[in-house]
C-alpha positions as CSV (number, residue, x, y, z in Angstrom):
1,X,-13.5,-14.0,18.5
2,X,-10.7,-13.8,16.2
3,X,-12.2,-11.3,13.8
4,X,-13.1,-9.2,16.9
5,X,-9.8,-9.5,18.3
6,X,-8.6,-8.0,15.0
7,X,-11.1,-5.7,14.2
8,X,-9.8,-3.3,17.0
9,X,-12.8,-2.3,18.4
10,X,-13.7,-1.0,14.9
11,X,-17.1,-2.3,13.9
12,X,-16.3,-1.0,10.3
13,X,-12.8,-3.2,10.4
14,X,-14.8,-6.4,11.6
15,X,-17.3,-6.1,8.8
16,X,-14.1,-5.7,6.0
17,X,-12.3,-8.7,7.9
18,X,-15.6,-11.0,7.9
19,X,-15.8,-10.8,4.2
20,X,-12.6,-11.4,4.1
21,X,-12.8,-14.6,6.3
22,X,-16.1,-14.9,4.4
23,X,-14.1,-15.4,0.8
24,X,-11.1,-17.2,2.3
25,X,-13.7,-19.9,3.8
26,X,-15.5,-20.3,0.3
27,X,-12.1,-20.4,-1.6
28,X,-10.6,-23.0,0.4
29,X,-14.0,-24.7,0.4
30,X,-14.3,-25.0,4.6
31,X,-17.4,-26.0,5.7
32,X,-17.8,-23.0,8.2
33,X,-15.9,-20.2,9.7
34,X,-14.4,-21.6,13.1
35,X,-11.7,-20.1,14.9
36,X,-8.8,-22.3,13.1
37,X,-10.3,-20.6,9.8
38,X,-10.8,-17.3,10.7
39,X,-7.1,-17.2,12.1
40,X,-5.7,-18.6,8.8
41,X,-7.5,-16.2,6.7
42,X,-6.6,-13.5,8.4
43,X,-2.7,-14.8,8.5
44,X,-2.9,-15.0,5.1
45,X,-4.7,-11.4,4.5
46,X,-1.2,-10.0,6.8
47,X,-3.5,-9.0,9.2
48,X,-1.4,-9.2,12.4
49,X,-2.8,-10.1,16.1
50,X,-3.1,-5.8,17.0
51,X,-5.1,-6.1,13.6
52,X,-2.8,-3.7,11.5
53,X,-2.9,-5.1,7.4
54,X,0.1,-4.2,5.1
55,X,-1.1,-0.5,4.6
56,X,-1.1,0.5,8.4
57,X,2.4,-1.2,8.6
58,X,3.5,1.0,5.4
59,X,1.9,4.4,6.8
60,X,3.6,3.4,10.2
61,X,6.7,2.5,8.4
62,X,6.4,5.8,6.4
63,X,6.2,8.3,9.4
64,X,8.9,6.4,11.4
65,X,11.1,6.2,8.8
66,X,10.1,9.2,7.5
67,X,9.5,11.6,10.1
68,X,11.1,10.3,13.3
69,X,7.7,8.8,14.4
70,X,5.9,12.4,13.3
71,X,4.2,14.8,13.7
72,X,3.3,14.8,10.2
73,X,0.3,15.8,8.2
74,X,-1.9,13.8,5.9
75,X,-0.9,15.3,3.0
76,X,2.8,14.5,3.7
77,X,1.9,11.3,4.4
78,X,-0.4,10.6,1.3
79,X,2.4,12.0,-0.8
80,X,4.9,9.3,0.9
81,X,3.2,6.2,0.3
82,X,1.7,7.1,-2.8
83,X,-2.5,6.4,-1.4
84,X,-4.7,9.5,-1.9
85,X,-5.2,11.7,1.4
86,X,-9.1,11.1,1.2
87,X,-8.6,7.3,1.2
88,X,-6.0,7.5,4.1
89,X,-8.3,9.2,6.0
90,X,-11.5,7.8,5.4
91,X,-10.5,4.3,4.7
92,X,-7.3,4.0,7.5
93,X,-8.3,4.6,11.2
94,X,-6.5,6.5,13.1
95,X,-3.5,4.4,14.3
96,X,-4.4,2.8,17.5
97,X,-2.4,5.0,20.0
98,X,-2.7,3.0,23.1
99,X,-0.3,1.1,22.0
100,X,2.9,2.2,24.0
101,X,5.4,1.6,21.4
102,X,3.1,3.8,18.9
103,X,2.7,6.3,21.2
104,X,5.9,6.8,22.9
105,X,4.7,5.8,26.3
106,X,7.8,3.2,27.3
């Protein structure tokens, strides 16, 4: 459930956060992936309970700091953080917007 949870309805984001769990689990040698493991793993990845890693939090950090929260394009983005556009876009989803404090919906 924790991976799911995480994976933000993204079956493409569960699949990288299994194999993550996956390695985590083998590393540290548990015998299976329970919901204790998966939770740690995922701790220690930086994945946070909405399921954002350390390069959604710097893209979000980017366009609030940035830009005032946006609008901005993809480029302008790209050249901020320093990731390619075409990785941003098809690596990155789309940052979950029903989220009110993303959104601006307070």
């Amino acid at each position: 459930m924790e991976i799911a949870r995480r994976s933000r309805g993204t079956p493409r984001i569960a699949n990288r956060l299994l194999r993550r769990v996956r390695d985590y689990q083998v590393v540290h040698k548990h015998q299976s992936i329970t919901e204790v493991v998966a939770a740690e793993s995922l701790n220690f990845y930086q994945v946070d309970p909405r399921g954002l890693d350390w390069t959604d939090r710097m893209i979000l950090e980017t366009m609030i700091n940035n830009f005032n929260g946006g609008p901005v394009g993809l480029e302008t983005v790209a050249a901020s953080t320093g990731e390619d556009a075409k990785t941003i876009e098809d690596v990155y989803e789309r940052m979950p917007l029903s989220y009110p404090e993303l959104s601006g919906d307070r």
